[in-house]
Predicted model as a PDB file, atoms N, CA, C, CB and O in Angstrom, pLDDT in the B-factor column:
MODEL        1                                                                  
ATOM      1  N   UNK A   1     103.013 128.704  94.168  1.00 82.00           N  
ATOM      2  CA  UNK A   1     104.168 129.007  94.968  1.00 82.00           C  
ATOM      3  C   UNK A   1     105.371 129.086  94.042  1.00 82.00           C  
ATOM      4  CB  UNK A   1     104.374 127.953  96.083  1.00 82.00           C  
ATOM      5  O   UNK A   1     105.691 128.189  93.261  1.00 82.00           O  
ATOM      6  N   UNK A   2     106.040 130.299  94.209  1.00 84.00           N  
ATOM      7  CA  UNK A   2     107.301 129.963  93.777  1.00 84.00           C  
ATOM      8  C   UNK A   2     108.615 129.939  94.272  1.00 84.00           C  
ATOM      9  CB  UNK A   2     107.410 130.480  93.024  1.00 84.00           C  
ATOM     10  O   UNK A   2     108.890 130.857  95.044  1.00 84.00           O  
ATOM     11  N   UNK A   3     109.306 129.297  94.078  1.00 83.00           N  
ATOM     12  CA  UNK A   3     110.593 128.775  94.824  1.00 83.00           C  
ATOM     13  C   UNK A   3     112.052 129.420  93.845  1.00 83.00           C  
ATOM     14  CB  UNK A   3     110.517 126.760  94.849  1.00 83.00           C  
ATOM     15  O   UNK A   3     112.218 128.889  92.747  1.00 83.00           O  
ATOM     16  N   UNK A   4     112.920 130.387  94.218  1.00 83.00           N  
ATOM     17  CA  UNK A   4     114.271 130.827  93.931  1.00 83.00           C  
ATOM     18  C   UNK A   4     115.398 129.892  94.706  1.00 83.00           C  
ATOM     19  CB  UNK A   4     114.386 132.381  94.375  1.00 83.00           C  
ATOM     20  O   UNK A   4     115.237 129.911  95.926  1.00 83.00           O  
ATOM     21  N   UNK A   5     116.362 129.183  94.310  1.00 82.00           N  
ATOM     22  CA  UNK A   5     116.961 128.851  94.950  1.00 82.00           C  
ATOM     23  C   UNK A   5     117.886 127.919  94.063  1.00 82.00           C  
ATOM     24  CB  UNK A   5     116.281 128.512  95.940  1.00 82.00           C  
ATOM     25  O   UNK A   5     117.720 127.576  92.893  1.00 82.00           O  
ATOM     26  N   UNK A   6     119.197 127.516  95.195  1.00 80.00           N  
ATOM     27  CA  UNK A   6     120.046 126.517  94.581  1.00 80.00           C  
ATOM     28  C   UNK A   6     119.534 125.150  94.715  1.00 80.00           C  
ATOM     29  CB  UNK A   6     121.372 126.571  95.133  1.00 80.00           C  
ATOM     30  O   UNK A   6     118.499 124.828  95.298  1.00 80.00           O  
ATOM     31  N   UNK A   7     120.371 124.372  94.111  1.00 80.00           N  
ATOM     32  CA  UNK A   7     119.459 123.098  93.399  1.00 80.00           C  
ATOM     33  C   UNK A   7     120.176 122.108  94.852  1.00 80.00           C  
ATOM     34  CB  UNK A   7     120.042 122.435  91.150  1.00 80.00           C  
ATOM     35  O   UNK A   7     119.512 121.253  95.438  1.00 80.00           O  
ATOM     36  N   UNK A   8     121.498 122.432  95.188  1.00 83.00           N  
ATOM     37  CA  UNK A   8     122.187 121.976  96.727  1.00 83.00           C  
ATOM     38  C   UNK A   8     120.952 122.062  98.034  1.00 83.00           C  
ATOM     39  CB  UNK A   8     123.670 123.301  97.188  1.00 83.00           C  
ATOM     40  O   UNK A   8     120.453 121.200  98.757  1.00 83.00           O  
ATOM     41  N   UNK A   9     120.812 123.193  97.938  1.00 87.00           N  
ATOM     42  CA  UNK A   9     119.826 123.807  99.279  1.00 87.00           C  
ATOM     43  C   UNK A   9     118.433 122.985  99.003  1.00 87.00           C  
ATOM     44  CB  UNK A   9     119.475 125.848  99.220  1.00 87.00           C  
ATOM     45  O   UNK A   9     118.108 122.251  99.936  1.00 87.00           O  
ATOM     46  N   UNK A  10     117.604 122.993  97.922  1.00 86.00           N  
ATOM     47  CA  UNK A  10     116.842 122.353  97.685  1.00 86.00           C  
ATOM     48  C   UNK A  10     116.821 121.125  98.428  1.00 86.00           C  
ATOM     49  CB  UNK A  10     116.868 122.321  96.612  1.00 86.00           C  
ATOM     50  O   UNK A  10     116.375 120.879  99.549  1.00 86.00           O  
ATOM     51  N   UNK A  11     117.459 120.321  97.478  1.00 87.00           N  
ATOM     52  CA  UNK A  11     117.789 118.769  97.807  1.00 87.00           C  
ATOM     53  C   UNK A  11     118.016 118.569  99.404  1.00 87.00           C  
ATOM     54  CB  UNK A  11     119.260 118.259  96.964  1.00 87.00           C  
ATOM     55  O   UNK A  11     117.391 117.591  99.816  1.00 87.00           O  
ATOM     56  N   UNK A  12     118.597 119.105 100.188  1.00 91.00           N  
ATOM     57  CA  UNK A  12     118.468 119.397 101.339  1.00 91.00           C  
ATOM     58  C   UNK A  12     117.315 119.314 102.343  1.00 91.00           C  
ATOM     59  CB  UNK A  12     118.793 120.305 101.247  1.00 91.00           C  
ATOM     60  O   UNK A  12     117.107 118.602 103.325  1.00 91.00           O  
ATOM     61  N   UNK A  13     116.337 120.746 101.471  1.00 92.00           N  
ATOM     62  CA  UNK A  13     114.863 120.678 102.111  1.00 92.00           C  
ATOM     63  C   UNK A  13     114.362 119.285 102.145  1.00 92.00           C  
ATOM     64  CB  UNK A  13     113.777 121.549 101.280  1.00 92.00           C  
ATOM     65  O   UNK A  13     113.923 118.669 103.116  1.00 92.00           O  
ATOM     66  N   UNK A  14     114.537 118.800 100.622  1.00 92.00           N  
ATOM     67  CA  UNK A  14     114.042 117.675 100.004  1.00 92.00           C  
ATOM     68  C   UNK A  14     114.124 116.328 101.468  1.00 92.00           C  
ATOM     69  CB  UNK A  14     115.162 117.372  98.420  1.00 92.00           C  
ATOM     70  O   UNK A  14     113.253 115.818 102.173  1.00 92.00           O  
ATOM     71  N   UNK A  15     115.090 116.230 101.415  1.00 93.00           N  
ATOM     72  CA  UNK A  15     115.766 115.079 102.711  1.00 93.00           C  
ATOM     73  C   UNK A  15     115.211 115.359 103.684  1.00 93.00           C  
ATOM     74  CB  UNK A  15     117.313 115.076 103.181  1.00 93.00           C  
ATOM     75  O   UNK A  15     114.904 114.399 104.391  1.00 93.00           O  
ATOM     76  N   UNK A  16     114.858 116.641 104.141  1.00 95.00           N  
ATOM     77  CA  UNK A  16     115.306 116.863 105.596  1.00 95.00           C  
ATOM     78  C   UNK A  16     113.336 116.755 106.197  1.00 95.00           C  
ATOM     79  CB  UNK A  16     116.456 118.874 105.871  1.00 95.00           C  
ATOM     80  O   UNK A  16     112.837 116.479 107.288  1.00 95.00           O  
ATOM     81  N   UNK A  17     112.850 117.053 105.118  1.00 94.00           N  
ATOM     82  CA  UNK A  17     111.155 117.474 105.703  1.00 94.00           C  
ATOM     83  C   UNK A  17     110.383 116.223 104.354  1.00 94.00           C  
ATOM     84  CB  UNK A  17     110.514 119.985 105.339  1.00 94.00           C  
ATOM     85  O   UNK A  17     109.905 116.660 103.307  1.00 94.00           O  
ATOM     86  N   UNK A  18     110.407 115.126 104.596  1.00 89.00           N  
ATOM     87  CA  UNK A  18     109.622 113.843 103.865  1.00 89.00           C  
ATOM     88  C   UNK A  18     108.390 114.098 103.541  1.00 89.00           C  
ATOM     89  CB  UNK A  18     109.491 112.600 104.663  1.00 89.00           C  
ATOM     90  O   UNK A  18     108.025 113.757 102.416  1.00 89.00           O  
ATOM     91  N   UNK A  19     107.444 114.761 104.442  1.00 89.00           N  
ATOM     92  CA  UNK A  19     105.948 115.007 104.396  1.00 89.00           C  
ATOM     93  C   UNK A  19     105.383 116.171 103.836  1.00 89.00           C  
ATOM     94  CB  UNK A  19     105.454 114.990 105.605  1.00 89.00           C  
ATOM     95  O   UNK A  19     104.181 116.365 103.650  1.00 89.00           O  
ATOM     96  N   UNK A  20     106.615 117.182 103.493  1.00 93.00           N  
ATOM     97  CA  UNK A  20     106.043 118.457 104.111  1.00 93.00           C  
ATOM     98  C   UNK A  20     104.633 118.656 102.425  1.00 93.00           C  
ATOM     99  CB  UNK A  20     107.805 120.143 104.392  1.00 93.00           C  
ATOM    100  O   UNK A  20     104.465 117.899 101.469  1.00 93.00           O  
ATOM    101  N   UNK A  21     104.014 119.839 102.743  1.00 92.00           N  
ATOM    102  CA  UNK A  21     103.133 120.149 101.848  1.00 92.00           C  
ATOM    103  C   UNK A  21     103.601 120.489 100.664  1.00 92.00           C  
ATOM    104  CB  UNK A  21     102.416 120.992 102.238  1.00 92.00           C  
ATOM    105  O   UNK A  21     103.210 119.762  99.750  1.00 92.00           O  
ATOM    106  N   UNK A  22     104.235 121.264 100.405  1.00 91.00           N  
ATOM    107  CA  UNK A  22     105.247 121.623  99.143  1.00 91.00           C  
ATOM    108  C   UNK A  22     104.522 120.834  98.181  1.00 91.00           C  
ATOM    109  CB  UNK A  22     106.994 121.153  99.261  1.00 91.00           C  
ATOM    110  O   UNK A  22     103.475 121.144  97.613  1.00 91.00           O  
ATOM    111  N   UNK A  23     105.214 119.751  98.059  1.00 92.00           N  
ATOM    112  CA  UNK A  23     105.499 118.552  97.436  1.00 92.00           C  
ATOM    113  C   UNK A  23     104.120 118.275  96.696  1.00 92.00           C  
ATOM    114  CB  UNK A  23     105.991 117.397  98.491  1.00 92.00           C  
ATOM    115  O   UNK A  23     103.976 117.773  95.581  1.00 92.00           O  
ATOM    116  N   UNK A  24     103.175 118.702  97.542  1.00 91.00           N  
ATOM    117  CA  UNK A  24     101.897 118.682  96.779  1.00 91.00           C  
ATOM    118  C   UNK A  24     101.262 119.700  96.301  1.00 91.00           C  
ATOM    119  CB  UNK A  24     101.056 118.194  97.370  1.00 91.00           C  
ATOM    120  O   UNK A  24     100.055 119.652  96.066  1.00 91.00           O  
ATOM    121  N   UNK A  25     102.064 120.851  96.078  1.00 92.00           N  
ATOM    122  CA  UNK A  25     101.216 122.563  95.866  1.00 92.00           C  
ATOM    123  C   UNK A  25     101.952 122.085  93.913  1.00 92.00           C  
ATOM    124  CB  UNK A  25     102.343 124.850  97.299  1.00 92.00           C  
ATOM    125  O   UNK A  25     102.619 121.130  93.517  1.00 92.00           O  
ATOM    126  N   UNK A  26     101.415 123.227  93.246  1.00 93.00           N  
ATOM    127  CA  UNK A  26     101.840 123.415  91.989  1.00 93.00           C  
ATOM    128  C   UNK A  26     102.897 124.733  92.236  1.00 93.00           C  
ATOM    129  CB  UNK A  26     100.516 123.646  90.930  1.00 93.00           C  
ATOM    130  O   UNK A  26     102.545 125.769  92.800  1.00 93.00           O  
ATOM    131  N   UNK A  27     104.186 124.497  91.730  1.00 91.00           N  
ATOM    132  CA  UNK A  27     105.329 124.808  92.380  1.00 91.00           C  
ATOM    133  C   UNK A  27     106.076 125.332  90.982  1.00 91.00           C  
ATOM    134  CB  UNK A  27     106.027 123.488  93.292  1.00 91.00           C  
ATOM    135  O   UNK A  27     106.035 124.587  90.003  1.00 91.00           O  
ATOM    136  N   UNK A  28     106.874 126.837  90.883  1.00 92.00           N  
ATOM    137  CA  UNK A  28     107.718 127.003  89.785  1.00 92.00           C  
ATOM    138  C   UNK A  28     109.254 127.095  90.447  1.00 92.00           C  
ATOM    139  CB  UNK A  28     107.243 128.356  88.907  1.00 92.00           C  
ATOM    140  O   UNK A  28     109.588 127.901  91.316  1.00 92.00           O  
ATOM    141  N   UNK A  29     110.142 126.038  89.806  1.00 86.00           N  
ATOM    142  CA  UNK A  29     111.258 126.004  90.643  1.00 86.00           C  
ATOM    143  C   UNK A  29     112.291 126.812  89.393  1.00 86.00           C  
ATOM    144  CB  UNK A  29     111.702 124.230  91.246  1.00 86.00           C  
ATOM    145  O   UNK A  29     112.440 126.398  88.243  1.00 86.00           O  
ATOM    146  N   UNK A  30     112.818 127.845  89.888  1.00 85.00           N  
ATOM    147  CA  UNK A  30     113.626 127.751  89.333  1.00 85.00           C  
ATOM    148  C   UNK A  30     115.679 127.984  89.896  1.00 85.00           C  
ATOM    149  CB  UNK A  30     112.931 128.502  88.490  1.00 85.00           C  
ATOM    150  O   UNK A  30     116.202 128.658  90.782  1.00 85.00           O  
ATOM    151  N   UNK A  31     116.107 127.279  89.103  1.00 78.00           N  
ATOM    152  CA  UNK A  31     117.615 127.050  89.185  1.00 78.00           C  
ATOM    153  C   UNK A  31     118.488 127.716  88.420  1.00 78.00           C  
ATOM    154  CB  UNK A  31     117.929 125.844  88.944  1.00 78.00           C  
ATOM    155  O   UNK A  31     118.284 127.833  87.211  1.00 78.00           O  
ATOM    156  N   UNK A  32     119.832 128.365  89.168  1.00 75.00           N  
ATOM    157  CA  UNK A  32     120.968 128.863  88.754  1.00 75.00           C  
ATOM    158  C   UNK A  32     121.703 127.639  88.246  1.00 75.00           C  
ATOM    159  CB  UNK A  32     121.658 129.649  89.817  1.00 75.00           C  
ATOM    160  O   UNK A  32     121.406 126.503  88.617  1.00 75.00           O  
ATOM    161  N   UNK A  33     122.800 127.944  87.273  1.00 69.00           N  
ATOM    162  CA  UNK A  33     123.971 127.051  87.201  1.00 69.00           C  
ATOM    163  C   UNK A  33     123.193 125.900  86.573  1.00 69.00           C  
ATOM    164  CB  UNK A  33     124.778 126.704  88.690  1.00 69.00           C  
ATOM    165  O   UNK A  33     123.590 124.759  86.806  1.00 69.00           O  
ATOM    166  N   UNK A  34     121.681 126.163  85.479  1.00 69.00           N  
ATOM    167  CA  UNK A  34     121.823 124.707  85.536  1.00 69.00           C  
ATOM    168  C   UNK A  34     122.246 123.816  84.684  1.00 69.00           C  
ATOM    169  CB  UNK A  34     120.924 124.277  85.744  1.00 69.00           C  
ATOM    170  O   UNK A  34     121.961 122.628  84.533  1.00 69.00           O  
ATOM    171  N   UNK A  35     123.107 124.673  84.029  1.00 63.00           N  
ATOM    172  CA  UNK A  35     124.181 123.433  82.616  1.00 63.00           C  
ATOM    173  C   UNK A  35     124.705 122.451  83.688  1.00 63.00           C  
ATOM    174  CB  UNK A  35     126.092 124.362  81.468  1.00 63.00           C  
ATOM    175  O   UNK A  35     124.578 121.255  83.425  1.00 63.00           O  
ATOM    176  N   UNK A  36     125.272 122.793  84.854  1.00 62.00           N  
ATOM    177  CA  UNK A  36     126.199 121.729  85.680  1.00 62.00           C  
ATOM    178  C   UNK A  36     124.714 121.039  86.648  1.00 62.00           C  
ATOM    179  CB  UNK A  36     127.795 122.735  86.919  1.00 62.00           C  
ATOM    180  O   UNK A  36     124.710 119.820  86.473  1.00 62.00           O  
ATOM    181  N   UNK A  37     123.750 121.395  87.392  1.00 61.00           N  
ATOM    182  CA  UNK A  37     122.854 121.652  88.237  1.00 61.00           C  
ATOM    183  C   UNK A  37     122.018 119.940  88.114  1.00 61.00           C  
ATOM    184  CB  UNK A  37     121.971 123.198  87.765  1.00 61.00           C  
ATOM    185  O   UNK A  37     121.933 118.880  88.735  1.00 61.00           O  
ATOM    186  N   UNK A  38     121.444 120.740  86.617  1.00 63.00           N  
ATOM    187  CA  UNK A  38     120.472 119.254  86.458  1.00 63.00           C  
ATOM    188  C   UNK A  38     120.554 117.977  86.095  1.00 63.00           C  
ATOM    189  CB  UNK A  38     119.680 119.313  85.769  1.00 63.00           C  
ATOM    190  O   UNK A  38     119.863 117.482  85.205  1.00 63.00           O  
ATOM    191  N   UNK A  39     121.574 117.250  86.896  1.00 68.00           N  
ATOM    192  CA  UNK A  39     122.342 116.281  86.480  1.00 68.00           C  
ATOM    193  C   UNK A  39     122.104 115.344  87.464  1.00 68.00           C  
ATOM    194  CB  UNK A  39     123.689 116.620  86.266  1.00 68.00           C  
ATOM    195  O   UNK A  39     121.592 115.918  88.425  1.00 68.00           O  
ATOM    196  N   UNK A  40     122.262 113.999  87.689  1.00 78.00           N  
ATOM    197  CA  UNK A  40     122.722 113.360  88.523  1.00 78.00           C  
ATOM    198  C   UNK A  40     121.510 113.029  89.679  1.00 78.00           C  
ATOM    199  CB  UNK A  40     123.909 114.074  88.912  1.00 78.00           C  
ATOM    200  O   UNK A  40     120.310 113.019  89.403  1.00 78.00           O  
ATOM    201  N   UNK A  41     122.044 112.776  90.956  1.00 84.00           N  
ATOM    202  CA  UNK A  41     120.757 112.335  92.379  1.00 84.00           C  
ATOM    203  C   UNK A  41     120.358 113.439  92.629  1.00 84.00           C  
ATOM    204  CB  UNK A  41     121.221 111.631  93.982  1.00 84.00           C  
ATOM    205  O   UNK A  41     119.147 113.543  92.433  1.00 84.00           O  
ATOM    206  N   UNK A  42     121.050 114.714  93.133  1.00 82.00           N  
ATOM    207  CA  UNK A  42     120.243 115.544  93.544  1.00 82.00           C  
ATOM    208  C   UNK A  42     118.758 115.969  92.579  1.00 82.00           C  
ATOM    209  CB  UNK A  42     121.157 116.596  93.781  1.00 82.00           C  
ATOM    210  O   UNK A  42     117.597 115.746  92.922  1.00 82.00           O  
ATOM    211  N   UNK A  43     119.171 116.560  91.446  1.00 83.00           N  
ATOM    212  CA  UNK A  43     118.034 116.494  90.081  1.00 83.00           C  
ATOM    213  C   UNK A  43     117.139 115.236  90.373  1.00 83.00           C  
ATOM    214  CB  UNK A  43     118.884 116.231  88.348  1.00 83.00           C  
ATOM    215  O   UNK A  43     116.016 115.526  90.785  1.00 83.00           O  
ATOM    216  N   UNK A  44     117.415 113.882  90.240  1.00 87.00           N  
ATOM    217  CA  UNK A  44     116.511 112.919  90.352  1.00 87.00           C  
ATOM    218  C   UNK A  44     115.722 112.989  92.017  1.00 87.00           C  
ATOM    219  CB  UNK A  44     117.364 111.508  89.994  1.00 87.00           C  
ATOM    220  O   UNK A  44     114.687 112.352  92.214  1.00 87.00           O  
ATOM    221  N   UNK A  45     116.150 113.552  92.752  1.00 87.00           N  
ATOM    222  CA  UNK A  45     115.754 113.383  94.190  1.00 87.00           C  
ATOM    223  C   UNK A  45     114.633 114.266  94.007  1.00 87.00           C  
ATOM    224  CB  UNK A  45     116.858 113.792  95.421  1.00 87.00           C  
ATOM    225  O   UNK A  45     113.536 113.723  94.129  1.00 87.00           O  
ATOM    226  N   UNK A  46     114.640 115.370  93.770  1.00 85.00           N  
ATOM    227  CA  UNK A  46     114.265 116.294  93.609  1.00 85.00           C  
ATOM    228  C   UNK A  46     112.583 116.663  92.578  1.00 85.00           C  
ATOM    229  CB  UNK A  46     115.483 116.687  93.250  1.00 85.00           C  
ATOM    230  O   UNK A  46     111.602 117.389  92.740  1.00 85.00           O  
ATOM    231  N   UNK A  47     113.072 115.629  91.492  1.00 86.00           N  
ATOM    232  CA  UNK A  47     111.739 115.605  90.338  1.00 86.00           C  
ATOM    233  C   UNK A  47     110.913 114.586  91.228  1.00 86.00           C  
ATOM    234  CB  UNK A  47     112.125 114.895  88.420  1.00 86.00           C  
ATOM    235  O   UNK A  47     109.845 115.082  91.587  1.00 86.00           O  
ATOM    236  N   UNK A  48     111.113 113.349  91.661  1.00 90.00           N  
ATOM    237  CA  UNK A  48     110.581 112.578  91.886  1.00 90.00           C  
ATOM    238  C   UNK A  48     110.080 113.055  93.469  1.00 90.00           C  
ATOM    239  CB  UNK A  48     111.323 111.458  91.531  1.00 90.00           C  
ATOM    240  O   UNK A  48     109.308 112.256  94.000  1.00 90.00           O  
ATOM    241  N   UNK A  49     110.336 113.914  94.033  1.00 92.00           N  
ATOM    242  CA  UNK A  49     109.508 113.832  95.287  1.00 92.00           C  
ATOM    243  C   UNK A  49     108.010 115.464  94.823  1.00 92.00           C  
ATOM    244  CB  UNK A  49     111.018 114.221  97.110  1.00 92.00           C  
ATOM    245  O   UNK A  49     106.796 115.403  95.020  1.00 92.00           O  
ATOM    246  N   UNK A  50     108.641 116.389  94.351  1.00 90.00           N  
ATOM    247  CA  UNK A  50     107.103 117.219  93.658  1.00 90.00           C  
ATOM    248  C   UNK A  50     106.588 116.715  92.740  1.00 90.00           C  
ATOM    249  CB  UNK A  50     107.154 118.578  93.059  1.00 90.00           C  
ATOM    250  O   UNK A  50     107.213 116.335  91.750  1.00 90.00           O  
ATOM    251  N   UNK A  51     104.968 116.582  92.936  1.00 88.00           N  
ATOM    252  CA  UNK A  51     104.073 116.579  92.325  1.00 88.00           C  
ATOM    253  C   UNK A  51     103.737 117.221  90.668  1.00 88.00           C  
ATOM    254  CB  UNK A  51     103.515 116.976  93.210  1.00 88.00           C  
ATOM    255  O   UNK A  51     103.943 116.709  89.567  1.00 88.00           O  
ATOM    256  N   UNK A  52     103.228 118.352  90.999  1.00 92.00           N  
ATOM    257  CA  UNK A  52     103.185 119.512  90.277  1.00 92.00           C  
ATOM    258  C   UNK A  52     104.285 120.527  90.120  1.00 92.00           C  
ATOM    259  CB  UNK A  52     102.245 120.088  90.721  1.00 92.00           C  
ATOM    260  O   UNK A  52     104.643 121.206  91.082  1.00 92.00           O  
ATOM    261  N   UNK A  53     104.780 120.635  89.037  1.00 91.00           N  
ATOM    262  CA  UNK A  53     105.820 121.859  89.000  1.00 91.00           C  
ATOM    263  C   UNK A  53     106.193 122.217  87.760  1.00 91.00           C  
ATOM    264  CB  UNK A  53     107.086 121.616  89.699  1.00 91.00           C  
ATOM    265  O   UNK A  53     106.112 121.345  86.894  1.00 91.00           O  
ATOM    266  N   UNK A  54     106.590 123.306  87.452  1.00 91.00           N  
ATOM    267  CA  UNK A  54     107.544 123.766  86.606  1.00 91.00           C  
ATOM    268  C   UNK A  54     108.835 123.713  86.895  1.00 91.00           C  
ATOM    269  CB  UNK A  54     107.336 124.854  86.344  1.00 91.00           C  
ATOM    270  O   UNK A  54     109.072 123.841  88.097  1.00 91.00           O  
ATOM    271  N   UNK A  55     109.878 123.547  86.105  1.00 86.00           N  
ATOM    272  CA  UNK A  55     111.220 123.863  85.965  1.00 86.00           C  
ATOM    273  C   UNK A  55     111.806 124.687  85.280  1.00 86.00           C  
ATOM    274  CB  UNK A  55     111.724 123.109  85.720  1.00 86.00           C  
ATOM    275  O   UNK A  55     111.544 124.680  84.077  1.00 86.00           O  
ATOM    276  N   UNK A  56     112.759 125.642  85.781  1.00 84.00           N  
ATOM    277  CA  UNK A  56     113.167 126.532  84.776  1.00 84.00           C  
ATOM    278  C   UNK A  56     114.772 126.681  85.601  1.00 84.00           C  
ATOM    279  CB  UNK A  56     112.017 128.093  84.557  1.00 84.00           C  
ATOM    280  O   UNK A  56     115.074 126.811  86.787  1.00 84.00           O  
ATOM    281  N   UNK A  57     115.642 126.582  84.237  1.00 79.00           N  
ATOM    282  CA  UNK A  57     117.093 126.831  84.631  1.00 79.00           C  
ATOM    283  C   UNK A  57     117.571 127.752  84.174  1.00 79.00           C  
ATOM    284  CB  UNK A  57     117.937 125.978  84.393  1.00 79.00           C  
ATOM    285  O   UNK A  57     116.948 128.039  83.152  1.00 79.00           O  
ATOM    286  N   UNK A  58     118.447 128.487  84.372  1.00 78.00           N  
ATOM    287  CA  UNK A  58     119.216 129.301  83.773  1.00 78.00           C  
ATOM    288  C   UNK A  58     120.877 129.006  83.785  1.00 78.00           C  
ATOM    289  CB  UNK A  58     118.852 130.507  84.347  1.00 78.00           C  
ATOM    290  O   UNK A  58     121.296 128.182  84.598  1.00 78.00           O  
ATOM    291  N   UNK A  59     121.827 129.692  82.870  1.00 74.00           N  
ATOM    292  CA  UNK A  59     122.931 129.517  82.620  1.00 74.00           C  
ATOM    293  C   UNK A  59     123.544 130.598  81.505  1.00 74.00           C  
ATOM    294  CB  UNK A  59     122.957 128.205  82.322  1.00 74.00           C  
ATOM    295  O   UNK A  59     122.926 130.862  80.474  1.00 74.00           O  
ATOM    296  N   UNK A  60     125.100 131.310  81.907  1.00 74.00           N  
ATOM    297  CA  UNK A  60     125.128 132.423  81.477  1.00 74.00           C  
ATOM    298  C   UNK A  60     126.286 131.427  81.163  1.00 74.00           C  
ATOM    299  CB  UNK A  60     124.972 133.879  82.170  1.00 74.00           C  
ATOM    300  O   UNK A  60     127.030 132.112  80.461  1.00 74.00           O  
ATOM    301  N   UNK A  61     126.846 130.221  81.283  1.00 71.00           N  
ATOM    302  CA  UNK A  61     128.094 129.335  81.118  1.00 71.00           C  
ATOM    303  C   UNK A  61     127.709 128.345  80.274  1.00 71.00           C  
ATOM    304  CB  UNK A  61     128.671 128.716  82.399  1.00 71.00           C  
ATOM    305  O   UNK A  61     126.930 127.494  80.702  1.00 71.00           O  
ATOM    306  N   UNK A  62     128.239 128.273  78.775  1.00 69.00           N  
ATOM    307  CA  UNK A  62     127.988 127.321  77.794  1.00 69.00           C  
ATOM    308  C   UNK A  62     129.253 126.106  78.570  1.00 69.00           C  
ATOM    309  CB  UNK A  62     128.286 128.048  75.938  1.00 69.00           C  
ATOM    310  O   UNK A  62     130.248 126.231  79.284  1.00 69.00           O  
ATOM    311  N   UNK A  63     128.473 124.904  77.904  1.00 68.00           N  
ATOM    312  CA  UNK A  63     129.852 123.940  78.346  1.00 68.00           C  
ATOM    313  C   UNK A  63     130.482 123.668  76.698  1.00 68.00           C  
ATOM    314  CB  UNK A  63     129.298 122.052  79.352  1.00 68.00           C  
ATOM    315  O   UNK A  63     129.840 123.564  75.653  1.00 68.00           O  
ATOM    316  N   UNK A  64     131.757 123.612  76.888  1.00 72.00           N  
ATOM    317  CA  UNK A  64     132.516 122.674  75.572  1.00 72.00           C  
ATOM    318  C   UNK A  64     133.461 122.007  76.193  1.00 72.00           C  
ATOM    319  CB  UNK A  64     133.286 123.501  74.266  1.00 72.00           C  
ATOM    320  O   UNK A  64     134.002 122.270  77.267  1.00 72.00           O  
ATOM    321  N   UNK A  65     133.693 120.846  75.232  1.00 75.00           N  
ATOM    322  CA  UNK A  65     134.405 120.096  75.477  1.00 75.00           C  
ATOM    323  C   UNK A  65     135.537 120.176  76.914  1.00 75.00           C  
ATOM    324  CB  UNK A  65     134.837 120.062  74.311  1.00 75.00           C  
ATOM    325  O   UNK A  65     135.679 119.477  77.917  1.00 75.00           O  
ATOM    326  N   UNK A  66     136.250 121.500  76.343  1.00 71.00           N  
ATOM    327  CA  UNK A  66     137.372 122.209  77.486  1.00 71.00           C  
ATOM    328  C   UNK A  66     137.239 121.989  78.461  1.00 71.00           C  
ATOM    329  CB  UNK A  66     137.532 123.456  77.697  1.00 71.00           C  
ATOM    330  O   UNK A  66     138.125 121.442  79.118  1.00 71.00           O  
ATOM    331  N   UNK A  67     135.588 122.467  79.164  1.00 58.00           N  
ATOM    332  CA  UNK A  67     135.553 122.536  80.210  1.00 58.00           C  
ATOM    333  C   UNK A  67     134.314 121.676  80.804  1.00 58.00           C  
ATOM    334  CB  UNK A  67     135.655 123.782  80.415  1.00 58.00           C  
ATOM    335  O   UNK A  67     134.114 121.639  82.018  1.00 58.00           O  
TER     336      UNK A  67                                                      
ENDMDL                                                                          
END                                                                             
């Protein structure tokens, strides 16, 4: 299965459906934005409830210091 989507909306599914099957399929997730994305609870909510998966982020926004 593969999954397009924001890492917000995700975390969402994540909460909202505890049981669902997902969670146990082998799963390629991948994420926009994810210099800012993979950080923090949502990211941890998120690894720890799939099983099987890939991760893949993308980012067209370097961070420095600045910003």
């Amino acid at each position: 299965m593969l999954i397009v989507t924001t890492i917000q909306k995700l975390s969402e599914f994540v909460k909202r459906n505890k049981g669902h099957q997902a969670f146990k399929q082998h799963l390629v997730l991948i994420f926009d934005e994810c210099h800012r994305s993979q950080f923090g609870d949502m990211h941890k909510l998120i690894v720890k409830k799939f099983n099987k998966y890939y991760l893949f982020g993308f980012t067209g926004t370097p961070i420095f210091k600045e910003n």
